[in-house]
C-alpha positions as CSV (number, residue, x, y, z in Angstrom):
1,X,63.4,44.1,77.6
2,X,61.6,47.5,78.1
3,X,58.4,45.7,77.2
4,X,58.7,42.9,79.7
5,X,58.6,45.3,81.9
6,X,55.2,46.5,81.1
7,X,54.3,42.5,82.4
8,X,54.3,44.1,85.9
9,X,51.1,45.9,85.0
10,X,49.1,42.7,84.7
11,X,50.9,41.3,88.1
12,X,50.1,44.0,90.4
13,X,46.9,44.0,89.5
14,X,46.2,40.4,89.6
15,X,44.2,38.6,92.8
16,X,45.5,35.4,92.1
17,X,48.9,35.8,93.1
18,X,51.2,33.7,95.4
19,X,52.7,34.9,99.2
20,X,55.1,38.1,98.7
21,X,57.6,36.0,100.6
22,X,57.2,33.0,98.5
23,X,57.0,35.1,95.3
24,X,60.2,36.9,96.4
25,X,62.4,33.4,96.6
26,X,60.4,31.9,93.1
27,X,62.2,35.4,91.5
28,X,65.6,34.7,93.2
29,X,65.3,30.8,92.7
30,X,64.1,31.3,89.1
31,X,67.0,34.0,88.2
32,X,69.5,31.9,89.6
33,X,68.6,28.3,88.2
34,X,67.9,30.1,84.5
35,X,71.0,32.7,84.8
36,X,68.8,35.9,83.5
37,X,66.8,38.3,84.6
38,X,63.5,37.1,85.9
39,X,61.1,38.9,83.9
40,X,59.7,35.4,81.8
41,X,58.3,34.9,86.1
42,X,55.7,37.6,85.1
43,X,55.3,36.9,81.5
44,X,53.9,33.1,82.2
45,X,52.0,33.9,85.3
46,X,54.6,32.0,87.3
47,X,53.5,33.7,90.0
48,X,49.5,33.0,90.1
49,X,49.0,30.0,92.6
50,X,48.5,27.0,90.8
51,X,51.9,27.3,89.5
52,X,53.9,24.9,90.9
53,X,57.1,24.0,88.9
54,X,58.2,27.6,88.0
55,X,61.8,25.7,86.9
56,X,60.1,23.6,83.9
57,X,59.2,27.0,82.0
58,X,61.8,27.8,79.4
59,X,63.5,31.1,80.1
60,X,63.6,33.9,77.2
61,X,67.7,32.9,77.1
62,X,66.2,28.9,76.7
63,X,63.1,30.4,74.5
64,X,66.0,32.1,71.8
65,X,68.5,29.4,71.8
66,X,66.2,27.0,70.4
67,X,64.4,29.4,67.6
68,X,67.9,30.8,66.9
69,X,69.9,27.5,66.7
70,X,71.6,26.8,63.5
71,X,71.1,23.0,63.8
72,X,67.2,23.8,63.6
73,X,65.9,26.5,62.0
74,X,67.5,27.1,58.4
75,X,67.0,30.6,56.8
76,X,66.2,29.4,53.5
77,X,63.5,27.3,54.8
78,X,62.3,30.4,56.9
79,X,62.1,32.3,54.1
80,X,59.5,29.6,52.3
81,X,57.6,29.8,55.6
82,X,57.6,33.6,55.8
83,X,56.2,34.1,52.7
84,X,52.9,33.6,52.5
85,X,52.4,33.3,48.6
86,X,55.1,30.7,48.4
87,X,54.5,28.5,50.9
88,X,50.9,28.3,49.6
89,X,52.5,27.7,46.1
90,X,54.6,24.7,47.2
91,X,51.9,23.3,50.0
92,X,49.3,23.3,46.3
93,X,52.4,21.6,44.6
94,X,52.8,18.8,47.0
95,X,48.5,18.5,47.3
96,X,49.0,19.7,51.7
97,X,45.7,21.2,52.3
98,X,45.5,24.7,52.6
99,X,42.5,27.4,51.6
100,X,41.6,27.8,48.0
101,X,43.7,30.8,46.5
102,X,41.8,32.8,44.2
103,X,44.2,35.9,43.1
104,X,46.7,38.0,44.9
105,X,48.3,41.1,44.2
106,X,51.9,42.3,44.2
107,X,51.0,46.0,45.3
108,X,49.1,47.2,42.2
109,X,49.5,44.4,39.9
110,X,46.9,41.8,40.3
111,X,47.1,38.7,39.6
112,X,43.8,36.0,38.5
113,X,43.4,33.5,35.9
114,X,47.6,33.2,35.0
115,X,47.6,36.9,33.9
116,X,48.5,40.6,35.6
117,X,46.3,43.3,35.5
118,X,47.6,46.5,36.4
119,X,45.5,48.5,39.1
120,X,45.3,52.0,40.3
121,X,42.1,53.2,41.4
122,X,38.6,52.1,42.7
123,X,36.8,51.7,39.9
124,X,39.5,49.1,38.7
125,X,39.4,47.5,42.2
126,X,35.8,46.9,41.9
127,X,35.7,45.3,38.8
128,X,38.7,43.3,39.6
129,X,36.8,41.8,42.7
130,X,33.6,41.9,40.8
131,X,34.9,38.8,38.3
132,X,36.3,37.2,41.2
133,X,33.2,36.4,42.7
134,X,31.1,36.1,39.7
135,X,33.2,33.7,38.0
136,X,34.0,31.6,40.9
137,X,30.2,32.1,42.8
138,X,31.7,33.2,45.8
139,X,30.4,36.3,48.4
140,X,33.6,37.1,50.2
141,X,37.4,36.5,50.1
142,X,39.7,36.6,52.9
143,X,42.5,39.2,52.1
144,X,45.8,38.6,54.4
145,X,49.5,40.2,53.6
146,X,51.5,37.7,52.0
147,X,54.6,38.9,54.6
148,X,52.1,39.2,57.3
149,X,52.4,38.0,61.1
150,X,50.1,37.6,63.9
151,X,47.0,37.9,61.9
152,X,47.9,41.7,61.6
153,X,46.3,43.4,58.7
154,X,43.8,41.0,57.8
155,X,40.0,41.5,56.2
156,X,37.1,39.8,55.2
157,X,36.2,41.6,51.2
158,X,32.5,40.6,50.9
159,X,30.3,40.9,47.6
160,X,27.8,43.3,49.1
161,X,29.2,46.9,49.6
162,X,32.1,45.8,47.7
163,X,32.6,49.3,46.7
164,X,32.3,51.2,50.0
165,X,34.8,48.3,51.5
166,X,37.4,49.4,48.3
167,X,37.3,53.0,49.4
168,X,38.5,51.9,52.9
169,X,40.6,49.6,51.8
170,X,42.3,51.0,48.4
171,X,45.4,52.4,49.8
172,X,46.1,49.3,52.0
173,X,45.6,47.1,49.0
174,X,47.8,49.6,46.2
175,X,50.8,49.8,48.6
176,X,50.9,46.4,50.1
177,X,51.0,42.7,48.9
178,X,47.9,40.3,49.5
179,X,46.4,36.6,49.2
180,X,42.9,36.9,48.3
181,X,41.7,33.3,49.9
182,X,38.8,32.0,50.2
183,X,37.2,32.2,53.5
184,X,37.2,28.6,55.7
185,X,34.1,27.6,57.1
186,X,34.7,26.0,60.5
187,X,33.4,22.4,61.6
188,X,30.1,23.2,63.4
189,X,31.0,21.8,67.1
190,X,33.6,24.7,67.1
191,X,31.2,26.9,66.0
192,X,28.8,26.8,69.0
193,X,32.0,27.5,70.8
194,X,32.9,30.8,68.9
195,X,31.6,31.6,65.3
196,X,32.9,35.0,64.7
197,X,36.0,34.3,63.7
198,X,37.8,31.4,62.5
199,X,39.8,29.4,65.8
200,X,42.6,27.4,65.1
201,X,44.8,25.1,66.4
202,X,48.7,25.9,66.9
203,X,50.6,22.4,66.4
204,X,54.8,22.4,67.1
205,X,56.6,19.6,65.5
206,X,60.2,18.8,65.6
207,X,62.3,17.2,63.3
208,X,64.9,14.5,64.5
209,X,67.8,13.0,63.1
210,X,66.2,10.3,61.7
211,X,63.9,12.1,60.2
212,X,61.1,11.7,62.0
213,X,58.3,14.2,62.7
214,X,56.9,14.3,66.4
215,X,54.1,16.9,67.4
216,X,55.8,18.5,70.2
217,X,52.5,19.9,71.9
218,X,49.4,21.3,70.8
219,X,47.4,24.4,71.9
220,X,43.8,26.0,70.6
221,X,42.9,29.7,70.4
222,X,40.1,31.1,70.5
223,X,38.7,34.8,69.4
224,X,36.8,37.3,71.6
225,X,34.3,39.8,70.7
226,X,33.9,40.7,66.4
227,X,37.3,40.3,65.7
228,X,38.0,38.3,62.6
229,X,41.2,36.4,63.7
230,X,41.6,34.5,66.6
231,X,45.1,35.5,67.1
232,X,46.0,36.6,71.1
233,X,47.5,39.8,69.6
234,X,44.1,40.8,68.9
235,X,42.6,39.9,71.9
236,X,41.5,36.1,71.8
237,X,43.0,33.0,74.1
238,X,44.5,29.9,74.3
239,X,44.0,26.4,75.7
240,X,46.3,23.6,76.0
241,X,44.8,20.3,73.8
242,X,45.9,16.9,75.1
243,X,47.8,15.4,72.2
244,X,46.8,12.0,73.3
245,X,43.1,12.1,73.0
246,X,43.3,15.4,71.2
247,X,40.7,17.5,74.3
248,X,41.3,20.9,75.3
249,X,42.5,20.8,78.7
250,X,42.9,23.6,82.1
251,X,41.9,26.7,81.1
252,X,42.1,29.2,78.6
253,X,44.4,32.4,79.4
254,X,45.1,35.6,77.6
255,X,48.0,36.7,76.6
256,X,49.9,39.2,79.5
257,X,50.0,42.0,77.2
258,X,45.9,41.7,77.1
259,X,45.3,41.6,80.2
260,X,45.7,37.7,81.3
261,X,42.6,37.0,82.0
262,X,41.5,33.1,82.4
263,X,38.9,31.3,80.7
264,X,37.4,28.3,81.8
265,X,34.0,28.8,79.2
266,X,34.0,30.9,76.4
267,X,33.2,34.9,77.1
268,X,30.4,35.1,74.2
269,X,29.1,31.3,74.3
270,X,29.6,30.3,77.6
271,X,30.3,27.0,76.6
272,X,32.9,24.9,78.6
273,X,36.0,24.4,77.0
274,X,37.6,21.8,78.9
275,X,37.0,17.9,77.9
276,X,35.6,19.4,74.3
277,X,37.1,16.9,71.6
278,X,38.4,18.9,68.7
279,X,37.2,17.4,65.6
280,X,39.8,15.9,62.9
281,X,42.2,16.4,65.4
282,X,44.7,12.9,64.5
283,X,44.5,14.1,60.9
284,X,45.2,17.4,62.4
285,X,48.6,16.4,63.5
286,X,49.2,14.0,60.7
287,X,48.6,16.7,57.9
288,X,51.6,18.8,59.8
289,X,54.0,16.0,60.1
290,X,53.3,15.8,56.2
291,X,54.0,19.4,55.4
292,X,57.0,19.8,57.8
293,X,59.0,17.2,55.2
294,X,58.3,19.7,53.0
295,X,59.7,22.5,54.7
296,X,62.3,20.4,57.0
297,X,63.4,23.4,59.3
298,X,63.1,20.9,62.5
299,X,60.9,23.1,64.6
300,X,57.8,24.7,63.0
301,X,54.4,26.1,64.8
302,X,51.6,25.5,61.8
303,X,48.0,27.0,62.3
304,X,45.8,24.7,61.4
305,X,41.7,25.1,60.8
306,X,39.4,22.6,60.9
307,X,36.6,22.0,58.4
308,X,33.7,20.1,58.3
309,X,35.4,17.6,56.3
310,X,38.9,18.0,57.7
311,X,41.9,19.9,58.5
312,X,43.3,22.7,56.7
313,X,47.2,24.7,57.2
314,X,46.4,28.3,57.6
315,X,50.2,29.2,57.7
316,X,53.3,27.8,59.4
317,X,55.5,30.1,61.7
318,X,59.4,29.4,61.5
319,X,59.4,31.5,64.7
320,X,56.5,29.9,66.4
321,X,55.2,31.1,69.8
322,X,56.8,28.6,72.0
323,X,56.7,30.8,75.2
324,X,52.9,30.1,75.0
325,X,53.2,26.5,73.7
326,X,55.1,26.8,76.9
327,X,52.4,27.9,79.0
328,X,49.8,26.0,77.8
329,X,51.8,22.5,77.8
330,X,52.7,23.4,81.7
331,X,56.1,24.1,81.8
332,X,58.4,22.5,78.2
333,X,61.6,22.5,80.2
334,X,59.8,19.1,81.5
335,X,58.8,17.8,77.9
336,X,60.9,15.4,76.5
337,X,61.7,16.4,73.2
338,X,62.7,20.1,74.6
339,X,64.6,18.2,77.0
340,X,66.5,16.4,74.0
341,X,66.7,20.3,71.8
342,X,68.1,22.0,75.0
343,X,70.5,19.3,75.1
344,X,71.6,19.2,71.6
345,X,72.1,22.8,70.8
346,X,74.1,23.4,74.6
């Protein structure tokens, strides 16, 4: 709760805001319709002015009964999704796309080739890495932590001052847990967009009792600056993507605790985001209705990347981010299927 408060930051010092009168009975109107404290108003920019419906945005009471229902999200699925190095294992198993897995380490045992080696210093780290991309003709590998979230602790290991990039890196790499992936190469329209980092698509599906998979709403992020993830933690934004013709549509918005800021080209490129057609973008959301048989918890955010030659998971999210899948959708409390969740688990 302390940390919504730190929301207000962003609204005091944002021009685009609504009336104080009218902004004063959205807070009371919003607190009493949703029965807590109104701080989700600030979070989702319910106050800016071309926010009309502030009643069809989930509450943080609405946002936790659906990711902690029992009737949807099962902890042993949860834990598949969670853990990085399985849920690549079982995605490889049942042939769902995801990047090429090289090696991976368990804190200092590394693992390549269906062996353990044991490592404990740089020179060992070198030579580790060294085979890696000499036996597999590869310049870089995409190092993430296997119980990771957010795109936190993520790095690019490239051939060329591979030993200067150990040095930095050793202690991270001996005390943690990594995937050592390859690194995707996006499809080339997205690239003129933003090429510095890797921007993916966040799709929520839902499971219902008949076991059908629905994509629940779809959303694009994109990264700012040098960062290497796209993630809104680290700075980037999101854009809502029309699920029927698969376009990014309204405008792109950064996260409250960033700043907020709105985005209606791309910072770096300039380019315009809304009407752009993301590539692959049906197989996109077929791929993810595959995968989420496999891991049947009934509502799941995947990442997904697109190639040049198609769509690839990054990860899936058993606590996906829906308060922003809530943003960019315009208000879920209005979707249909989170109509039908609300109703089942109350």
């Amino acid at each position: 709760m302390l940390q919504r408060i730190k929301y207000l930051n962003v609204f005091i010092k944002d021009p685009d805001k609504k009336r104080p009168l009218t902004i004063f009975k959205e807070i009371i109107q919003y607190s009493w319709v949703k029965r807590v404290i109104p701080t989700d108003y600030f979070r989702k920019y319910l106050y800016r002015t071309d926010i009309k419906n502030i009643t069809n945005y989930l509450s943080y009471k609405q946002y936790y009964s659906i990711l902690l229902s029992k009737k949807l999200v099962f902890p042993e699925v949860s834990a598949l999704l969670h853990n990085k190095l399985s849920f690549h294992l079982l995605c490889e198993k049942h042939q769902i796309n995801t990047p090429k897995l090289y090696c991976y380490n368990i804190k200092s045992q590394f693992y390549y080739n269906n062996s353990f080696v044991s490592v404990e210093n740089t020179n060992e780290l070198v030579k580790f890495f060294l085979k890696i991309y000499q036996d597999n003709n590869i310049e870089s590998l995409f190092l993430k932590p296997i119980d990771g979230i957010g795109g936190q602790g993520c790095f690019l290991l490239h051939k060329d001052n591979l030993k200067e990039q150990l040095i930095e890196k050793q202690q991270l790499l001996l005390n943690q847990s990594y995937l050592h992936e390859a690194y995707i190469i996006q499809h080339p329209e997205i690239n003129h967009i933003h090429s510095n980092c890797v921007n993916t698509l966040r799709i929520v599906t839902y499971i219902d009792y008949n076991n059908k998979v629905h994509v629940v709403s779809v959303f694009m992020r994109f990264g700012i600056g040098k960062s290497i993830t796209d993630n809104t933690h680290t700075g980037g934004f999101y854009i809502g993507v029309d699920t029927m013709t698969g376009k990014l549509s309204g405008v792109g918005r950064q996260d409250v605790n960033m700043g907020g800021k709105v985005f209606t080209k791309h910072p770096a490129s300039n380019e315009v985001l809304e009407g752009f057609k993301v590539p692959f973008f049906k197989e996109a959301c077929l791929l993810v209705q595959e995968a989420n048989l496999i891991f049947p918890n009934r509502i799941v955010g995947w990442d997904v990347a697109i190639t040049k030659t198609g769509p690839v998971i990054i990860e899936a999210n058993h606590n996906p981010s829906l308060h922003v899948s809530d943003v960019a959708y315009g208000g879920y409390c209005n979707h249909p299927i989170i109509k039908e969740i609300l109703q089942e688990i109350n």
